[in-house]
N, CA, C, O and CB atoms as a CASP TS submission, in Angstrom:
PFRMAT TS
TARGET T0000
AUTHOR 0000-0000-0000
METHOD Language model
MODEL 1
PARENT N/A
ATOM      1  N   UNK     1      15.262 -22.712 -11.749  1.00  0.00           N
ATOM      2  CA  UNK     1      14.816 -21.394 -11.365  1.00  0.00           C
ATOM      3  C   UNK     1      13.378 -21.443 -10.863  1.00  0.00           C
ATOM      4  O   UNK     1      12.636 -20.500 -11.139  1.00  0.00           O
ATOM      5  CB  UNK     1      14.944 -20.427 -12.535  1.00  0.00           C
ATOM      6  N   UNK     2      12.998 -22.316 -10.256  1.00  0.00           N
ATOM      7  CA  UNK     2      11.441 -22.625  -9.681  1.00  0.00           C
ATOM      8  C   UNK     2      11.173 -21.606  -8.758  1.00  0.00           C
ATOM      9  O   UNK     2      11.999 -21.006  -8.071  1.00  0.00           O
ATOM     10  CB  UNK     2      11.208 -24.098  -8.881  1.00  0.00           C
ATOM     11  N   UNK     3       9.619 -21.412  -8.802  1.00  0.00           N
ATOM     12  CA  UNK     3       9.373 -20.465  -7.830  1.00  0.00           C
ATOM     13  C   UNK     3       9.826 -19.353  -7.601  1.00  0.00           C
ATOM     14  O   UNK     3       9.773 -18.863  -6.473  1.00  0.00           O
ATOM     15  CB  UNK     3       9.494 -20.818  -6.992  1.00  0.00           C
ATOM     16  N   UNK     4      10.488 -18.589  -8.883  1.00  0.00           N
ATOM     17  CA  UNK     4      11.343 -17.396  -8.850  1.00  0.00           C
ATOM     18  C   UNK     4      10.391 -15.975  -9.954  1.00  0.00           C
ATOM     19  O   UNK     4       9.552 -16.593 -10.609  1.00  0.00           O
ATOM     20  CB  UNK     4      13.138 -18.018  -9.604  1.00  0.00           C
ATOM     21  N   UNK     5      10.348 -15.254 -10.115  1.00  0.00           N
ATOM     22  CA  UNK     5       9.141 -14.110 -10.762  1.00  0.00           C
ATOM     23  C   UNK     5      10.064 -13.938 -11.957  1.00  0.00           C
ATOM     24  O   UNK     5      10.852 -12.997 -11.861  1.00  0.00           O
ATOM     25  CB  UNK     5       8.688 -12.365  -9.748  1.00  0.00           C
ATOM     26  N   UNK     6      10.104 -14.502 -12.809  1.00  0.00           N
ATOM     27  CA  UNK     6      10.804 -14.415 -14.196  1.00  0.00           C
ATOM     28  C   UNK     6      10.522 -12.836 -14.673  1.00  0.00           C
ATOM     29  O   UNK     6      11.398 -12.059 -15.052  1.00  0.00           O
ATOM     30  CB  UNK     6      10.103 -15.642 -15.384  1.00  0.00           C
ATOM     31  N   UNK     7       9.309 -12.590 -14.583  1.00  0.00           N
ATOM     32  CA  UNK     7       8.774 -10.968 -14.823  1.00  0.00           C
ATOM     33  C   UNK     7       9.441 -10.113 -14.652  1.00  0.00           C
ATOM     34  O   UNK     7       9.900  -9.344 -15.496  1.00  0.00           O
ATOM     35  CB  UNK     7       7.828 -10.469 -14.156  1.00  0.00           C
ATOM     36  N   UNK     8       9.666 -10.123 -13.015  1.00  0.00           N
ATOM     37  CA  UNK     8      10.113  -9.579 -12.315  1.00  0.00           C
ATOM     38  C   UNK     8      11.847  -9.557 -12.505  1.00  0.00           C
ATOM     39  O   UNK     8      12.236  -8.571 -11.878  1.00  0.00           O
ATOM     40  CB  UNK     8       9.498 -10.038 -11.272  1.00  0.00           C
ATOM     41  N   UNK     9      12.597 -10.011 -12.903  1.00  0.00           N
ATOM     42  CA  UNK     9      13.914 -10.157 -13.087  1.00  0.00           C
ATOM     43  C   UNK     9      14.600  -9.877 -14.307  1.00  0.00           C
ATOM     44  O   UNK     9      15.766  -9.514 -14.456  1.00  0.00           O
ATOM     45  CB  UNK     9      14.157 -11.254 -12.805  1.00  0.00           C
ATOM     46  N   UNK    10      13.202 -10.225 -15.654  1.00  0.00           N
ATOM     47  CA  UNK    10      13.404  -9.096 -16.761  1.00  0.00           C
ATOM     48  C   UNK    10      13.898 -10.341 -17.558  1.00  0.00           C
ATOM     49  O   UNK    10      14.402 -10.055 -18.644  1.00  0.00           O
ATOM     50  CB  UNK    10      14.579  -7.556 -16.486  1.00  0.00           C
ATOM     51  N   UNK    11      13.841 -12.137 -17.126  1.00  0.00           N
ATOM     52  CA  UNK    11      13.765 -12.617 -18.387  1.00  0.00           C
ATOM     53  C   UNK    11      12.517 -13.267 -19.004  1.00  0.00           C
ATOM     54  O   UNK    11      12.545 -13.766 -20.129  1.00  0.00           O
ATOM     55  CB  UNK    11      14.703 -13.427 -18.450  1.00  0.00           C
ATOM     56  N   UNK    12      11.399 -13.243 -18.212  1.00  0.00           N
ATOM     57  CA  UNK    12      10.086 -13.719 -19.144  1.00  0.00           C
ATOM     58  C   UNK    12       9.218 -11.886 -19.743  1.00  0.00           C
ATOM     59  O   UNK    12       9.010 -10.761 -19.289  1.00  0.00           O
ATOM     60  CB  UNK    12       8.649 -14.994 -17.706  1.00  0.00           C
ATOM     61  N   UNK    13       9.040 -12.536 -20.755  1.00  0.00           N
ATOM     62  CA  UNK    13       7.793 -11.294 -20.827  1.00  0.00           C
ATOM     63  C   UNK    13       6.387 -11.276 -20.292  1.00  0.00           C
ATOM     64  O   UNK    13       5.679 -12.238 -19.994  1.00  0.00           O
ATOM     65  CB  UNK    13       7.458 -11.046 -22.160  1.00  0.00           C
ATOM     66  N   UNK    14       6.096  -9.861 -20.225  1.00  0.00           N
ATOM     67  CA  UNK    14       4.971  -9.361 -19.331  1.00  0.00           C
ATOM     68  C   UNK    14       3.705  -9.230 -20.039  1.00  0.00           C
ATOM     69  O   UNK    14       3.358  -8.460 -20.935  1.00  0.00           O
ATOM     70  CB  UNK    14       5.290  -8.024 -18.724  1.00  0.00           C
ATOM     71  N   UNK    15       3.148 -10.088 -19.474  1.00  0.00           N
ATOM     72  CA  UNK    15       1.348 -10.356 -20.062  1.00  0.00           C
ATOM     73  C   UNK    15       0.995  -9.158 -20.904  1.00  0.00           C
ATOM     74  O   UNK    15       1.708  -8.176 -21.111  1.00  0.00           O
ATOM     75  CB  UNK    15      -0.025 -10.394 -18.629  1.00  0.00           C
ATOM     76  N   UNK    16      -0.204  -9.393 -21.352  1.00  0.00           N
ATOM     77  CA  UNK    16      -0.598  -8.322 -22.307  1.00  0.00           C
ATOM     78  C   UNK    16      -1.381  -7.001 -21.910  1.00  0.00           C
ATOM     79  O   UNK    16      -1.666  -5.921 -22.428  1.00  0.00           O
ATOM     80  CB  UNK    16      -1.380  -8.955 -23.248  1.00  0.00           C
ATOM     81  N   UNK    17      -1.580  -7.694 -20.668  1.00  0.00           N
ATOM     82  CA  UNK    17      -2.304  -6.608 -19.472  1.00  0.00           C
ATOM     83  C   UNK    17      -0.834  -5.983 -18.955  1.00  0.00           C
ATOM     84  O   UNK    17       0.037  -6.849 -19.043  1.00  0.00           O
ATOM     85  CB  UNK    17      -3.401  -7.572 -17.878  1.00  0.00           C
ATOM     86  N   UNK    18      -0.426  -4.942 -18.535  1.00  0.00           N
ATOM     87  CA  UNK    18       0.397  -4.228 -17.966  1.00  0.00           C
ATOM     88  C   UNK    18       0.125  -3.996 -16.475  1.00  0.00           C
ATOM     89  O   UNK    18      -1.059  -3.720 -16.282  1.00  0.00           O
ATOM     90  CB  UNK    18       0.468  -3.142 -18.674  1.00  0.00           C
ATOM     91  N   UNK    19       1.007  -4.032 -15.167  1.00  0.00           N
ATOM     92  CA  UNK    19       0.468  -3.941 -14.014  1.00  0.00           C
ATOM     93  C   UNK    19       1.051  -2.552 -13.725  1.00  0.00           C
ATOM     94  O   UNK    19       2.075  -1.943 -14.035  1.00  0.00           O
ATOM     95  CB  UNK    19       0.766  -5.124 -13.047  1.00  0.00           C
ATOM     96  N   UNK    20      -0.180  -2.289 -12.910  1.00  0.00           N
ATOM     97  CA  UNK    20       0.380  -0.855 -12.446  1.00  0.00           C
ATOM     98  C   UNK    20       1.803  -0.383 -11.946  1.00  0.00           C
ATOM     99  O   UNK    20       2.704  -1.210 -11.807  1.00  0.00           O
ATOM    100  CB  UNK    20      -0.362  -0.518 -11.417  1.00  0.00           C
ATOM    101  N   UNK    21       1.932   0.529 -11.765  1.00  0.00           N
ATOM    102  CA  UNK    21       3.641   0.635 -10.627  1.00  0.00           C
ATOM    103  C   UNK    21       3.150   0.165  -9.274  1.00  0.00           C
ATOM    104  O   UNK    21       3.898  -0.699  -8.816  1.00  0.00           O
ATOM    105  CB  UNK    21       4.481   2.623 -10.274  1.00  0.00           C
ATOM    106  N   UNK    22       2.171   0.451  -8.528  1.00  0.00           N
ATOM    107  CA  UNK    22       1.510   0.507  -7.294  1.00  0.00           C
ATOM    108  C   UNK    22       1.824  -1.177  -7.209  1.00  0.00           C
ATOM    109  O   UNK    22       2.360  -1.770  -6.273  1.00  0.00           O
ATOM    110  CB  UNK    22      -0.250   1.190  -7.276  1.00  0.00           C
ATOM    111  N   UNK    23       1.272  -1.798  -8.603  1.00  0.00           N
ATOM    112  CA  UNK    23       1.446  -3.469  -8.772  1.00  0.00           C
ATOM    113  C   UNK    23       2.660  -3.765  -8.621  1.00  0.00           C
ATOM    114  O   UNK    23       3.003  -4.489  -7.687  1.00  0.00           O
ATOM    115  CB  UNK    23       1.064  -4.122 -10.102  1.00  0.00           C
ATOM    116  N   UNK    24       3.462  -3.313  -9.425  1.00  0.00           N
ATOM    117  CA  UNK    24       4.984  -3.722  -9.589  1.00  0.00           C
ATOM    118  C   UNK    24       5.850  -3.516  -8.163  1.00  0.00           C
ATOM    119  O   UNK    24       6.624  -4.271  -7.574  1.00  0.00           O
ATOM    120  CB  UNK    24       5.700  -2.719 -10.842  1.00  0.00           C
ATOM    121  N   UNK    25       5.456  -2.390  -7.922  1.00  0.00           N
ATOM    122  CA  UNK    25       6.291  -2.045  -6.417  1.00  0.00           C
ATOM    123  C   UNK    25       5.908  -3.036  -5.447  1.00  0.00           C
ATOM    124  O   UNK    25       6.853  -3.378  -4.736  1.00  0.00           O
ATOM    125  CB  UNK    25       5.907  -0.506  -5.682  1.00  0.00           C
ATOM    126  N   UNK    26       4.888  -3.564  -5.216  1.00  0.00           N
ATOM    127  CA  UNK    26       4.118  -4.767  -4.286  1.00  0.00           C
ATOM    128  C   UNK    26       4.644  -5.990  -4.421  1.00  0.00           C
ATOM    129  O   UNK    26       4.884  -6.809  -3.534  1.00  0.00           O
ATOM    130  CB  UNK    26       2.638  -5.013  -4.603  1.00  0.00           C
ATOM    131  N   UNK    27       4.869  -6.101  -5.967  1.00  0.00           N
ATOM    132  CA  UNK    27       5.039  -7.790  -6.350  1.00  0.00           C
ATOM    133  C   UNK    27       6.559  -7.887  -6.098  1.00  0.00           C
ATOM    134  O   UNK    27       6.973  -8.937  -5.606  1.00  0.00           O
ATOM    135  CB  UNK    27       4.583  -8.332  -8.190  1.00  0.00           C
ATOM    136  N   UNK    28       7.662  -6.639  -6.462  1.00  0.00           N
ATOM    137  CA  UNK    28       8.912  -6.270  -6.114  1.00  0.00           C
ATOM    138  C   UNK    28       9.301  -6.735  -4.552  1.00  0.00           C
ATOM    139  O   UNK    28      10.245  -7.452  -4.221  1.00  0.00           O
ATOM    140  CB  UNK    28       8.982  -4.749  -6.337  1.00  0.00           C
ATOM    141  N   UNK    29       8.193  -6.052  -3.609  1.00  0.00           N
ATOM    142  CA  UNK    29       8.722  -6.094  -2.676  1.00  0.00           C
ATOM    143  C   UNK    29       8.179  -7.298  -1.902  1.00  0.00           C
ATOM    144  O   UNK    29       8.863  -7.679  -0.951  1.00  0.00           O
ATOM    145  CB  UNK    29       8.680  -4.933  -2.180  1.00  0.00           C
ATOM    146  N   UNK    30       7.182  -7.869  -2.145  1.00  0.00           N
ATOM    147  CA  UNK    30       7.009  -9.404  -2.416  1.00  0.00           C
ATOM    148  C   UNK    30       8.371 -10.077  -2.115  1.00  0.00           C
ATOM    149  O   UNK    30       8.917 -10.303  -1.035  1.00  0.00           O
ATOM    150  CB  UNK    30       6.549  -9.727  -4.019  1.00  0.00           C
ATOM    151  N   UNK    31       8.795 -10.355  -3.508  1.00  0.00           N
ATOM    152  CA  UNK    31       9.822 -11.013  -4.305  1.00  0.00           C
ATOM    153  C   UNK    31      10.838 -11.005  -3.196  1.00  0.00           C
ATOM    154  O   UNK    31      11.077 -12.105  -2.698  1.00  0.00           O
ATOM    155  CB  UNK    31      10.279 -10.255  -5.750  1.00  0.00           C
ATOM    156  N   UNK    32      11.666  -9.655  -2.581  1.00  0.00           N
ATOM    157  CA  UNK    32      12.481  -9.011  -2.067  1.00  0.00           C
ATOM    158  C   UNK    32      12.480  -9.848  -0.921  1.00  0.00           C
ATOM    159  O   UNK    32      13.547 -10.313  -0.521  1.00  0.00           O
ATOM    160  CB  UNK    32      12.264  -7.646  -1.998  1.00  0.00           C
ATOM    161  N   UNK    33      11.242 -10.133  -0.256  1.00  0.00           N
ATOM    162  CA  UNK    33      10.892 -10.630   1.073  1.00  0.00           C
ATOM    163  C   UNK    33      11.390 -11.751   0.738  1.00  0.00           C
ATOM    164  O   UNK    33      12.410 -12.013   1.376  1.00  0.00           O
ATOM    165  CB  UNK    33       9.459 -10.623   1.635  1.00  0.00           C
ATOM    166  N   UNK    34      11.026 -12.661  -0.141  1.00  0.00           N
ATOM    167  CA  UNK    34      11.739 -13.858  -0.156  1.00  0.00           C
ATOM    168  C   UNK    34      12.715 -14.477   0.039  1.00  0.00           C
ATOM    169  O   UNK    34      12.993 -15.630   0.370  1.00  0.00           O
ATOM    170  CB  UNK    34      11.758 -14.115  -0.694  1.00  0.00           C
ATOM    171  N   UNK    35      13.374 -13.327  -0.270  1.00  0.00           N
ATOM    172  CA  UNK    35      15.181 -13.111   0.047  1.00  0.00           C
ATOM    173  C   UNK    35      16.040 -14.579  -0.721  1.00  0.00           C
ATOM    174  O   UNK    35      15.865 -15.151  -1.797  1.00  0.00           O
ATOM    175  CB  UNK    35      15.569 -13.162   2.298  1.00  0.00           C
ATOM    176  N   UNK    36      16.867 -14.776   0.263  1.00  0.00           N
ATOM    177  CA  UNK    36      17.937 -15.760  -0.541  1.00  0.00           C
ATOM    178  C   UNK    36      17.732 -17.113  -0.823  1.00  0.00           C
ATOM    179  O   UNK    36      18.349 -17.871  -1.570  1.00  0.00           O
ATOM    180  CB  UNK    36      19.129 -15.859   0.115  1.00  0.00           C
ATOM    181  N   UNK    37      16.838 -17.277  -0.156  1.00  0.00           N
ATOM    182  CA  UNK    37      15.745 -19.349   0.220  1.00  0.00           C
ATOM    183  C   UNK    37      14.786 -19.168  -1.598  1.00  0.00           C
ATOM    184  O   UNK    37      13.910 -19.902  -2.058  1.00  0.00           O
ATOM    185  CB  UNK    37      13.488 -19.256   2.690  1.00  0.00           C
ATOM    186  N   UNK    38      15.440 -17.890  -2.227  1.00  0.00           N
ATOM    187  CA  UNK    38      14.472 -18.319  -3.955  1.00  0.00           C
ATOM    188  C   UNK    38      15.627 -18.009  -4.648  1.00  0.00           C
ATOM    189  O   UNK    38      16.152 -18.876  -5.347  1.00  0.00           O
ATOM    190  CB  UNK    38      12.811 -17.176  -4.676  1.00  0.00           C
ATOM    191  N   UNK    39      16.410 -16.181  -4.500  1.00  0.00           N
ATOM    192  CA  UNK    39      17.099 -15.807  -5.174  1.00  0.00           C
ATOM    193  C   UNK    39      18.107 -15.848  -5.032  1.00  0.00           C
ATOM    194  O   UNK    39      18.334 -16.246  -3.890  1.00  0.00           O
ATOM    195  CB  UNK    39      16.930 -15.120  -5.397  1.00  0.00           C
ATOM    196  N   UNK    40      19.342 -15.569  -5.797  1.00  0.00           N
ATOM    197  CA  UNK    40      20.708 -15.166  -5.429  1.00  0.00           C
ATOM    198  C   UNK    40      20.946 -14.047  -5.145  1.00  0.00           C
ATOM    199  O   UNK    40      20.068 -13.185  -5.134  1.00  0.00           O
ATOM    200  CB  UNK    40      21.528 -15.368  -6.206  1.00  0.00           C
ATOM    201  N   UNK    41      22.429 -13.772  -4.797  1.00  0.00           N
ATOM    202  CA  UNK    41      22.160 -12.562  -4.493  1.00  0.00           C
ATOM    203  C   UNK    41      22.488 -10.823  -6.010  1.00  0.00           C
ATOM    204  O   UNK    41      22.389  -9.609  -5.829  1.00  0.00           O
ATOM    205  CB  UNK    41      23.207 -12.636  -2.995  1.00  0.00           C
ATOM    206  N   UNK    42      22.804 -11.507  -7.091  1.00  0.00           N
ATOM    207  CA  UNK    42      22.683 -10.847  -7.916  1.00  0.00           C
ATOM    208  C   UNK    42      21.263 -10.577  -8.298  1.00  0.00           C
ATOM    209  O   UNK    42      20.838  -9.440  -8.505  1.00  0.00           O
ATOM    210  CB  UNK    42      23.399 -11.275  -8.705  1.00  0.00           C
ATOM    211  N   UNK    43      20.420 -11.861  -8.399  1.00  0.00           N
ATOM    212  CA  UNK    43      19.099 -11.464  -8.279  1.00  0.00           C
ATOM    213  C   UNK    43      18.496 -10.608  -7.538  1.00  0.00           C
ATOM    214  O   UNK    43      17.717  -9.953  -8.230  1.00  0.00           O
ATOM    215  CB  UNK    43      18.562 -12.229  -8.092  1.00  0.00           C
ATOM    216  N   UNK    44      18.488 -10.351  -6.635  1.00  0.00           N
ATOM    217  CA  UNK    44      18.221  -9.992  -5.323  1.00  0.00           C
ATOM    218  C   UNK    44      18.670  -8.293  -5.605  1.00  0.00           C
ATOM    219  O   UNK    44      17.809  -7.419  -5.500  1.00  0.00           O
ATOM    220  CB  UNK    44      19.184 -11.005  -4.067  1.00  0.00           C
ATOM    221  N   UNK    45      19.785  -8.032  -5.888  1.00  0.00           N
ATOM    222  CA  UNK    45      20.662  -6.597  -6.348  1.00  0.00           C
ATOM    223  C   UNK    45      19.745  -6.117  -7.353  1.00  0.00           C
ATOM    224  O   UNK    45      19.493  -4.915  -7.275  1.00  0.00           O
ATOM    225  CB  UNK    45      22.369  -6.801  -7.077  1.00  0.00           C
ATOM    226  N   UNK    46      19.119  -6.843  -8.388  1.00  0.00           N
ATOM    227  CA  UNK    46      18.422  -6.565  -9.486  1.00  0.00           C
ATOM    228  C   UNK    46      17.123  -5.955  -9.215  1.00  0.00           C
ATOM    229  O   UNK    46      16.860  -4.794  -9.529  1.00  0.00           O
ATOM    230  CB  UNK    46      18.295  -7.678 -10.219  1.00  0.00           C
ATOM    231  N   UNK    47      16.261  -6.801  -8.591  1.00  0.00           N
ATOM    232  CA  UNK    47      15.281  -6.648  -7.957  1.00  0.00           C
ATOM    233  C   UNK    47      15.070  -5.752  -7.214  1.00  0.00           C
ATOM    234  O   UNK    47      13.933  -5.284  -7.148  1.00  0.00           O
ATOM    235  CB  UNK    47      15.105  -7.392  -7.505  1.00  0.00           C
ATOM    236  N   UNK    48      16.080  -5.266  -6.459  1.00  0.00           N
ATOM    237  CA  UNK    48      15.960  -4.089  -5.424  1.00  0.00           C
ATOM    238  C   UNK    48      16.388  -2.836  -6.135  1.00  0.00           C
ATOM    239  O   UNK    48      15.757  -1.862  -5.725  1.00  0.00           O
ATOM    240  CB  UNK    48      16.903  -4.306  -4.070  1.00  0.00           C
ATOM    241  N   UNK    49      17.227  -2.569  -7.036  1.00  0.00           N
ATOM    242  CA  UNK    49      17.440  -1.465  -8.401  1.00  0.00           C
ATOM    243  C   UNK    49      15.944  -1.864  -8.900  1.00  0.00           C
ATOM    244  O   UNK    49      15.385  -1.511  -7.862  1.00  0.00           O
ATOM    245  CB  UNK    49      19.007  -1.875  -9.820  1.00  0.00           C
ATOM    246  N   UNK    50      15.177  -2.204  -9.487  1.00  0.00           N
ATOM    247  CA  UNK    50      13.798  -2.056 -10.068  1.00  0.00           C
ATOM    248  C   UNK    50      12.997  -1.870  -8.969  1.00  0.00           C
ATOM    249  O   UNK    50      12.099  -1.183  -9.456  1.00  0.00           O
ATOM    250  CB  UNK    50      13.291  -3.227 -10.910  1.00  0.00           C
ATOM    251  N   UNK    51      12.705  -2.033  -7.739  1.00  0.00           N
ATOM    252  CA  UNK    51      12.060  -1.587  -6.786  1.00  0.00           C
ATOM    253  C   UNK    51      12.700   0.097  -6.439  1.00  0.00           C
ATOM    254  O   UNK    51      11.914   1.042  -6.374  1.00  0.00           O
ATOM    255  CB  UNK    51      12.194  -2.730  -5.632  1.00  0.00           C
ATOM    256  N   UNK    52      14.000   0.257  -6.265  1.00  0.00           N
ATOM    257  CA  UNK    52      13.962   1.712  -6.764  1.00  0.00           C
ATOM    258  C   UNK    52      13.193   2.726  -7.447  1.00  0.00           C
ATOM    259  O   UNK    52      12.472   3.647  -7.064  1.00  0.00           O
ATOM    260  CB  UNK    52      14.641   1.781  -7.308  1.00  0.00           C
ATOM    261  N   UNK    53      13.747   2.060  -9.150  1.00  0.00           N
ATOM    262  CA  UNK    53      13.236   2.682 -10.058  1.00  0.00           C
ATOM    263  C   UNK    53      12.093   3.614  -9.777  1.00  0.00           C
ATOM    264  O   UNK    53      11.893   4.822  -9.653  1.00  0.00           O
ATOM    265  CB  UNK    53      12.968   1.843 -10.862  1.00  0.00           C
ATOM    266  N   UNK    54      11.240   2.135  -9.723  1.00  0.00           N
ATOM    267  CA  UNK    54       9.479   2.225  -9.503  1.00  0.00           C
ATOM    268  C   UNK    54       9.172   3.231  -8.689  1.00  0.00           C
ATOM    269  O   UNK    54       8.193   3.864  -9.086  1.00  0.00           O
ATOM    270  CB  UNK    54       8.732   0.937  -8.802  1.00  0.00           C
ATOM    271  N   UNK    55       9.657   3.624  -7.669  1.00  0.00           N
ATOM    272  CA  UNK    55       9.461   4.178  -6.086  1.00  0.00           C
ATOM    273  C   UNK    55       9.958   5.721  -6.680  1.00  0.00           C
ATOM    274  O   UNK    55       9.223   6.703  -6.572  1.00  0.00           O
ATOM    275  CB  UNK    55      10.695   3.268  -4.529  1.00  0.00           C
ATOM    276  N   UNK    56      10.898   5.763  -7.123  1.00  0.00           N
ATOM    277  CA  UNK    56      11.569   6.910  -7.820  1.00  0.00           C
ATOM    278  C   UNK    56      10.097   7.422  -9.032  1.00  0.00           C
ATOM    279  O   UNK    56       9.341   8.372  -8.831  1.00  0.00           O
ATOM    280  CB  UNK    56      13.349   6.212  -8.745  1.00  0.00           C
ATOM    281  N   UNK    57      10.063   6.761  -9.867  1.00  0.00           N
ATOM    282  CA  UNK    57       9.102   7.061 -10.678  1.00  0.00           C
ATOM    283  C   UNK    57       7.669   7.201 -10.257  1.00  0.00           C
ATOM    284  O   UNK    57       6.873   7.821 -10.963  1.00  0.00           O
ATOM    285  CB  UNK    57       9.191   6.242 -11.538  1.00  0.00           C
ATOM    286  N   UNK    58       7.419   6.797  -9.442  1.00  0.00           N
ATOM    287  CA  UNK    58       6.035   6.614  -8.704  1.00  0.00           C
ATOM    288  C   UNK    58       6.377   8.399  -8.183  1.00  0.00           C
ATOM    289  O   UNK    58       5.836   9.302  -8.820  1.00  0.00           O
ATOM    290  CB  UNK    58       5.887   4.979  -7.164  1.00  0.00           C
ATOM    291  N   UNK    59       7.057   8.635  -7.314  1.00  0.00           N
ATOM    292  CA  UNK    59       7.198  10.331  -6.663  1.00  0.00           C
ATOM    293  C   UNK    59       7.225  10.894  -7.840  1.00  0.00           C
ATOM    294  O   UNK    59       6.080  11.290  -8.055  1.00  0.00           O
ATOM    295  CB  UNK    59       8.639  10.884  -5.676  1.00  0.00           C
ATOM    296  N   UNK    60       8.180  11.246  -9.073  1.00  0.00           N
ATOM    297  CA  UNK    60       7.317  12.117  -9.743  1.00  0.00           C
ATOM    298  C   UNK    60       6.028  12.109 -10.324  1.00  0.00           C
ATOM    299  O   UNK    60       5.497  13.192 -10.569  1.00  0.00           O
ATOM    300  CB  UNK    60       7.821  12.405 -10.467  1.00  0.00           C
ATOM    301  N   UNK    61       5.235  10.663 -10.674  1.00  0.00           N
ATOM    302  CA  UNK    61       4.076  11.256 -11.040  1.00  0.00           C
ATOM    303  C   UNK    61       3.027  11.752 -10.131  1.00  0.00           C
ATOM    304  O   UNK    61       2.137  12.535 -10.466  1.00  0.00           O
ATOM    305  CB  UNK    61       3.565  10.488 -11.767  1.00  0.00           C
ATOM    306  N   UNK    62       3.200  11.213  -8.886  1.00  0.00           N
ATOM    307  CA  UNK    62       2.428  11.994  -7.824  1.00  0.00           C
ATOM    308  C   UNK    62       2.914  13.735  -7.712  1.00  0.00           C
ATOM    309  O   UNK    62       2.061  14.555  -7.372  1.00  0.00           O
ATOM    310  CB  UNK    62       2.753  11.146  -6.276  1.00  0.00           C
ATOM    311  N   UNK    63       4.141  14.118  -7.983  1.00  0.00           N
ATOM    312  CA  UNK    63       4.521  15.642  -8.512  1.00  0.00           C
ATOM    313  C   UNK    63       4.191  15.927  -9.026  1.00  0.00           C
ATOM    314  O   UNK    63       3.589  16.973  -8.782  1.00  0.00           O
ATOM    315  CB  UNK    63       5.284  16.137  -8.891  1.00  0.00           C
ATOM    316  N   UNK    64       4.148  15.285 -10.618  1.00  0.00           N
ATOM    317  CA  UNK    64       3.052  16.289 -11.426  1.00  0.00           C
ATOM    318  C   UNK    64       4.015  16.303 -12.379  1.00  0.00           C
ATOM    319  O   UNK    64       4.020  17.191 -13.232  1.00  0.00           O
ATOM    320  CB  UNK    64       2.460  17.915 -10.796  1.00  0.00           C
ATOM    321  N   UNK    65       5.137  15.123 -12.346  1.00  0.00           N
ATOM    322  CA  UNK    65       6.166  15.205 -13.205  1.00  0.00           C
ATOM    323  C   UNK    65       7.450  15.525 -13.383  1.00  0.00           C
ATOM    324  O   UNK    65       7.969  15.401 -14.493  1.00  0.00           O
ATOM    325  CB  UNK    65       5.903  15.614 -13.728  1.00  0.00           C
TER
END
């Protein structure tokens, strides 16, 4: 699994510092770019449902909730 964002895929844990969403959505779509030459494509399905999420959650707090 070299060269792949363990973080990001939800099996390493996440430093003790927390990254923003603004972070997460970046490093997501990072990742995303990489496409199939790192991930599979279940990976890849995963990754793009948590780049959702984020994007989803990011609009309501700019709403106000």
């Amino acid at each position: 699994m070299s060269g792949k964002n363990l973080r990001l895929l939800g099996i390493e844990e996440s430093p003790a510092r927390q990254p923003s969403i603004i972070d997460m959505i970046r490093d997501l779509e990072t990742e995303i770019d990489r496409g199939m030459d790192v991930y599979t494509p279940a990976e890849l399905a995963r990754l793009e449902a948590n780049l959702s999420e984020y994007r989803e959650l990011l609009q309501l707090l700019l709403q106000g909730g």
